[in-house]
VEXVOGU-564866 format. One record per residue: residue in one letter; x, y, z of N, C-alpha, C, CB in turn. Coordinates in pm, whole numbers, plus 50000, padded with zeros to 5 digits. Glycine has a CB too. Example, Ala and Ser with C-alpha at 12.3 -4.5 7.8 and 13.67 -1.06 7.14 Angstrom:
BEGIN
A513194943150780512304955050780513204967050780511314955350905
S512854977550708513674989450714512905000350787514084994050572
// end
This chain:
BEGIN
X180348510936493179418516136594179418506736714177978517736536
X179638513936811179718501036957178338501337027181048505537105
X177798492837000177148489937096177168485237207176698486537072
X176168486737320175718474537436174278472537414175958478837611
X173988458937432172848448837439172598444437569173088436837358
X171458453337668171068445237754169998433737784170988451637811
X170558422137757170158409937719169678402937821171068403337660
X169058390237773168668381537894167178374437822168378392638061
X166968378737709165658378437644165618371337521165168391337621
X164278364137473164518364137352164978372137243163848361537331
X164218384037274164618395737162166088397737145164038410637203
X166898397637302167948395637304169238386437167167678390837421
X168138379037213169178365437142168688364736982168798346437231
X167558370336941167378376536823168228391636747166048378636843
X168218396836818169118410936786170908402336801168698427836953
X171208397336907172678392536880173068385436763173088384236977
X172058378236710172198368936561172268376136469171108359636517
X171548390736466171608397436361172998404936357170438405636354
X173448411736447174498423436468175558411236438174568433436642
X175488396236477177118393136435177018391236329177958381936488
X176318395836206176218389836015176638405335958174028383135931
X176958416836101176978431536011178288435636075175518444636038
X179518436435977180958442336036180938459336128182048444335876
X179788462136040179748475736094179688481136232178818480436046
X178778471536277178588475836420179588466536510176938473936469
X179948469136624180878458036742179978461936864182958462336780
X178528450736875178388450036986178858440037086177438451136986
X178408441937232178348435737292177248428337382178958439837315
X176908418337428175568414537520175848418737664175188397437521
X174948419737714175218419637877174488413937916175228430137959
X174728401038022173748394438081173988389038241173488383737987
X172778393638290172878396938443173678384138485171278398838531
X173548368638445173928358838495173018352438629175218362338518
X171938353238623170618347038714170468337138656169228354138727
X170948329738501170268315838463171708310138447169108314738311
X171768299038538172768290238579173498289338398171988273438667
X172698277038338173278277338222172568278838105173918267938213
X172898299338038172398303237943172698305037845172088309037954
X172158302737707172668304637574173498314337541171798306037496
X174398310537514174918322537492175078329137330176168321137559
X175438340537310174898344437189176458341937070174188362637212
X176168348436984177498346236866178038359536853177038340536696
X177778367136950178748381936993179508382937109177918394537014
X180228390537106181448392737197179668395237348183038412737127
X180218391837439179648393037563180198393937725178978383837552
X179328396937821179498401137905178498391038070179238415537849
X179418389938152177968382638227178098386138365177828364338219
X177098391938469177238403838553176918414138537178118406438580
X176548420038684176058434538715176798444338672175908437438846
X176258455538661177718465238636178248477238763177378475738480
X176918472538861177198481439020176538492739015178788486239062
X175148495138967174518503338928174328510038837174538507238971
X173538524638826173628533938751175008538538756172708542838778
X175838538938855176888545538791178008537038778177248557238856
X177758525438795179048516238698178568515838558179318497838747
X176938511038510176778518438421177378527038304176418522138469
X177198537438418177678551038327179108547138352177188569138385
X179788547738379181428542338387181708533238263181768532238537
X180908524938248181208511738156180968521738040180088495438167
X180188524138031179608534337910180978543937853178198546437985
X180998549837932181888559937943183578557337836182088560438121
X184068540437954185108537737953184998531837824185558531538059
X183828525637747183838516237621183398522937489182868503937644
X183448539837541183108544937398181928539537345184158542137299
X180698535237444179358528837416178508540137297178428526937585
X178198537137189177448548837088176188549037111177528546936934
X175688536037140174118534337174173808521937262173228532537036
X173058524737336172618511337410171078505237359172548514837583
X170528495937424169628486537394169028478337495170128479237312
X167798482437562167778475637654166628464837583167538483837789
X167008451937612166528440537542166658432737678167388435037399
X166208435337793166348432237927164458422737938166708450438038
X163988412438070162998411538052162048421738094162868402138083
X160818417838031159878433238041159678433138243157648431137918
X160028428338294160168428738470161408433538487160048413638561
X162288429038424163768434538505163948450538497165298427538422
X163298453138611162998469938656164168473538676162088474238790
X164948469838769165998479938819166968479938677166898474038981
X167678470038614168318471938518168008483438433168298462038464
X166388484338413166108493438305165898509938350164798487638235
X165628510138478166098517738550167388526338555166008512138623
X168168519538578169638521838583170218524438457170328510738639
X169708514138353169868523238192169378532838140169578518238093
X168658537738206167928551638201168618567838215166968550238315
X169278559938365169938570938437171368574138388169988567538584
X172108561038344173058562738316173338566138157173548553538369
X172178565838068172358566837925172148583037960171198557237808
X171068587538011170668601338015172368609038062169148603538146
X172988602838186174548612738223175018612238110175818607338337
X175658598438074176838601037955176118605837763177858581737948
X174608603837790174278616537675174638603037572175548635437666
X174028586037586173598577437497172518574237477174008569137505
X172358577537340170888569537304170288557337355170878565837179
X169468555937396168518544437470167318541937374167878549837629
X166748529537388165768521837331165278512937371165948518437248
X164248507837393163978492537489163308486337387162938492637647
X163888472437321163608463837256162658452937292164558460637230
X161308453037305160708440937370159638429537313160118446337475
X158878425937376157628426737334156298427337393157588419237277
X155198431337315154118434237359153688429137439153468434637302
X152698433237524152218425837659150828419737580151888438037821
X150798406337674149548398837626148178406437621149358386937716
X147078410237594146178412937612145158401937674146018418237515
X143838405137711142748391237742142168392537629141538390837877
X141518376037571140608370837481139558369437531140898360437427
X138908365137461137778361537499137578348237493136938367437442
X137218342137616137288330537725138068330937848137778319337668
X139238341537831140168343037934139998348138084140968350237883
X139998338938184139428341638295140978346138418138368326538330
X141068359538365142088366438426141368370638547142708377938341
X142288372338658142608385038805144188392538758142928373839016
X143538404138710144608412138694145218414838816144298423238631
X146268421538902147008424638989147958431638969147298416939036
X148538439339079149798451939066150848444339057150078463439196
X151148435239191152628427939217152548413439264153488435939334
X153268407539342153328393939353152388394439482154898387139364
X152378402939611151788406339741150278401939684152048424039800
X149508409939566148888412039558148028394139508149158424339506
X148898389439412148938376839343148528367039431150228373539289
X149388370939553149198359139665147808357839734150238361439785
X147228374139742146068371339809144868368639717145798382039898
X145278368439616144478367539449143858349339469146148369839261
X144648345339545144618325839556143338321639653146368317739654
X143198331139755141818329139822142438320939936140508320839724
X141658319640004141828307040152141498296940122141018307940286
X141158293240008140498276240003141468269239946139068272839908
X142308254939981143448249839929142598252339755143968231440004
X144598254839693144388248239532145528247539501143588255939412
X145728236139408146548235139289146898243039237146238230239211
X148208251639261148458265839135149708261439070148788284539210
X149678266538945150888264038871151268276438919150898260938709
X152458277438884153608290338960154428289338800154968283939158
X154288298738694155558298738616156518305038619155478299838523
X157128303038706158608311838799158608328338744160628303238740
X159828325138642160258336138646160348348338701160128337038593
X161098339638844161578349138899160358358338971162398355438798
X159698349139078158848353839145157838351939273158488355139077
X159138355639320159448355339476158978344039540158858366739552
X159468332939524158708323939577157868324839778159828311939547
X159078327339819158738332039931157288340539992159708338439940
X157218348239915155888354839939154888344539965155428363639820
X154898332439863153448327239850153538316439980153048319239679
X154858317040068154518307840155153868309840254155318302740190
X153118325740212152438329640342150808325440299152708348240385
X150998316440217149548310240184149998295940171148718316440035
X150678285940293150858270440324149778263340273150958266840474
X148418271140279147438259340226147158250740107146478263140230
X147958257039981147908257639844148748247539858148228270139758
X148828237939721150118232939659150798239239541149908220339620
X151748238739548152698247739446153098239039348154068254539510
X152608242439196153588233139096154648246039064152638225238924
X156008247939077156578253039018157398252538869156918254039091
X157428259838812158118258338633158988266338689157258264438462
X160388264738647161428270138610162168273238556161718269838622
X163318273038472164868270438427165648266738495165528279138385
X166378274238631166508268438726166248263238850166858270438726
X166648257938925166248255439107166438268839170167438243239206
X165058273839182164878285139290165658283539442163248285939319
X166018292839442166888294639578165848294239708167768310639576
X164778296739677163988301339788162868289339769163408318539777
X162878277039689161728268939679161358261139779161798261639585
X162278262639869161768249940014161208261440115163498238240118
X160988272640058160148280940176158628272940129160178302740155
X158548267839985156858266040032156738253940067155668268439923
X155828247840187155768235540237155028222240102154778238240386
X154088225140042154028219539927153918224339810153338213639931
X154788219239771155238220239630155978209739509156038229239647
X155698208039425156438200039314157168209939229155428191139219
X158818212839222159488216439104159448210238961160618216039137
X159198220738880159308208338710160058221638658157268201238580
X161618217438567162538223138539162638221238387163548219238620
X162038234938348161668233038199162228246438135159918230838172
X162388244238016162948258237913161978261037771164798254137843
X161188273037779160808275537727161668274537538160438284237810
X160588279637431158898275337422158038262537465158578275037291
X157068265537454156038255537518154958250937409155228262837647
X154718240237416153498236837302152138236537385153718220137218
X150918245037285149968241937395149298231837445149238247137386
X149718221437366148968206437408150098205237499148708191937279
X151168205037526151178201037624151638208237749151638192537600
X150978222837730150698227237863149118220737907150778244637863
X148328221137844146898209937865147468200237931146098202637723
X148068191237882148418183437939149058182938129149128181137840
X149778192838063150508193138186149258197938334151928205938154
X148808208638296147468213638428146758202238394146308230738411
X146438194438320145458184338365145938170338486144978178038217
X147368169538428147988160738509148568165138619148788154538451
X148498174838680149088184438793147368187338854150218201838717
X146418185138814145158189638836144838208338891144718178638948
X145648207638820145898226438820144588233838830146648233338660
X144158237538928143018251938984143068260938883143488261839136
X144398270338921145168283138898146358282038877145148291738990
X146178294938783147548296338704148198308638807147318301638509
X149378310738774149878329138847151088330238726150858330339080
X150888341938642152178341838590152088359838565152408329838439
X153308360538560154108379838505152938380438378156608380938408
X152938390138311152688396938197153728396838073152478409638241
X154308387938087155858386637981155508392137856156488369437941
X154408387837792154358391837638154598381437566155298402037590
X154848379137471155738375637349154898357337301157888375037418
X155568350337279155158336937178155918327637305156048335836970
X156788328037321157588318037408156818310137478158458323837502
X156098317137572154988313537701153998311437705154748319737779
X153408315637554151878322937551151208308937571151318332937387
X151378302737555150638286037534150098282337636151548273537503
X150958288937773150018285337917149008294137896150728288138078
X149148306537889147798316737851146878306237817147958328937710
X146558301937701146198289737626145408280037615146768284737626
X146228273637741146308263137781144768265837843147618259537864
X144988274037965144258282138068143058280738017144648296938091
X142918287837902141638292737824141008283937790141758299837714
X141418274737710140878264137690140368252437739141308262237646
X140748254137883140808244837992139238255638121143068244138066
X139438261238076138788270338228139128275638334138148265438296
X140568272038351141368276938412141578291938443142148272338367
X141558297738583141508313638592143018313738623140378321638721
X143768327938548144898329638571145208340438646145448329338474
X146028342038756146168354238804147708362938777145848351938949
X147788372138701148398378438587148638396438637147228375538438
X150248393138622150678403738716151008416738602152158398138819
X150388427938638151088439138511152128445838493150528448938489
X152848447338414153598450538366154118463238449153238450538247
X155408466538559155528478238570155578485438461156358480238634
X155598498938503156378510638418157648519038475155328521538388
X158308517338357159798522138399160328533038392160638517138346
X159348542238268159728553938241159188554738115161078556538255
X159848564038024159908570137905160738567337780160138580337936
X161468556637780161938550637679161008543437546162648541937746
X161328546037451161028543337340160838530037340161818547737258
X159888522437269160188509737280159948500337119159238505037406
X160218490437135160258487536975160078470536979161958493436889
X159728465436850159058454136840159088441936765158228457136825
X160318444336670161108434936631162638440236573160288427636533
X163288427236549164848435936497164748443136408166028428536444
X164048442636328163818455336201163888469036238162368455136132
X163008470036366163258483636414164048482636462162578490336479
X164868475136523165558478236628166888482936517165728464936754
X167028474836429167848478436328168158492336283167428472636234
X166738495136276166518508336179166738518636258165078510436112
X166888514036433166818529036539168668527936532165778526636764
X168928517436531170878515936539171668527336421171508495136471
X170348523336294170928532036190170578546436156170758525936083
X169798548536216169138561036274170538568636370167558555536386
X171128562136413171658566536548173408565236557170888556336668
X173458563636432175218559836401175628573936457175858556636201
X176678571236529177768586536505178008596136375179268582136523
X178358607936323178768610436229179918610036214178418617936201
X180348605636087182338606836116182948617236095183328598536027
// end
């Protein structure tokens, strides 16, 4: 059974560990190539765009693809987008492998928000300390608020990080322990937090951190992409692959 894996994720790199221990299936990963230097998995792979929905469907097409997998991050819109359009032409099963979006606790002093535009004006006019946990989010925008200082988290050196006039980069790879995200906003004297809606265990510790600290986070939601199925660990994801074999 051939698969494609659109990767870039933990879940990602969880589903690739599993599929290389099973002869049956021959997938492959696909990964956009935005993180300078990323793990790579123990399956045959791929790194690059594919030129839309309809290279996509081309790749699809040309690789005898049986099912795809989008295991993309829960933000990377257009990708999942484009796997949408192009699974629906060539008539492949689709699935989006992810995980759940965080919910608020109780202590959690969230500003929910639509997008990053919105995030920025979420900061107020009065200077502060914000942690920024990248991923991939837009740095630029927030330089239309100079008054703030920026701690940025990354993986890599943002292309766009000298648009904000202050700022400190700290170049880190997730998971995170929550002591020492505490740590870290206490020694950064961190206001505010701003981070995506990611979901999952990796990150959650700044959530956390936040909470435990008093810290208000301003917390961007989750687009929506469509109508794809979605699923919540490899078990399912397993069980939709075997669900979905060809007949011979």
């Amino acid at each position: 059974m051939r698969i494609l894996v659109l990767g870039g994720s933990k879940e990602a790199s969880a589903l690739a560990q599993r599929l290389s221990g099973d002869v049956t299936f021959k997938p492959i990963l696909s990964l956009a190539g935005r993180t300078e230097n990323p793990v790579l998995p123990p399956i045959p792979h791929r790194i690059g765009g594919f030129g839309g929905a309809d290279g996509l469907y081309d790749y699809l097409v040309a690789g005898h693809i049986d099912a795809v997998i989008d295991a993309t991050h829960p933000f990377a819109v257009r990708i999942s987008e484009n796997a949408g359009s192009a699974c629906r032409r060539a008539e492949v099963p689709l699935v989006a492998f992810t995980r759940p979006a965080w919910e608020p606790q109780a202590g959690d002093r969230w500003i929910v928000v639509d997008d990053v535009d919105a995030a920025v004006r979420a900061l107020g006019d009065r200077p502060r300390r914000v942690l920024l946990t990248h991923g991939r989010l837009q740095l630029s925008a927030f330089a239309r608020s100079p008054q703030h200082t920026y701690i940025v988290r990354a993986i890599d050196r943002p292309a766009d990080i000298l648009a904000l006039p202050r700022h400190r980069l700290v170049l880190a790879r997730g998971p995170f322990a929550k002591a020492a995200e505490i740590q870290l906003m206490r020694d950064e004297a961190i206001d505010i937090v701003v981070s995506k809606n990611s979901g999952g265990s990796s990150t959650y510790a700044k959530i956390e951190a936040a909470r435990d600290l008093g810290v208000p986070v301003v917390i961007m939601r989750r687009p929506q992409t469509g109508v794809v199925a979605e699923l919540f660990s490899v078990e399912a994801a397993m069980a939709w692959l075997e669900a979905h074999r060809p007949v011979p």
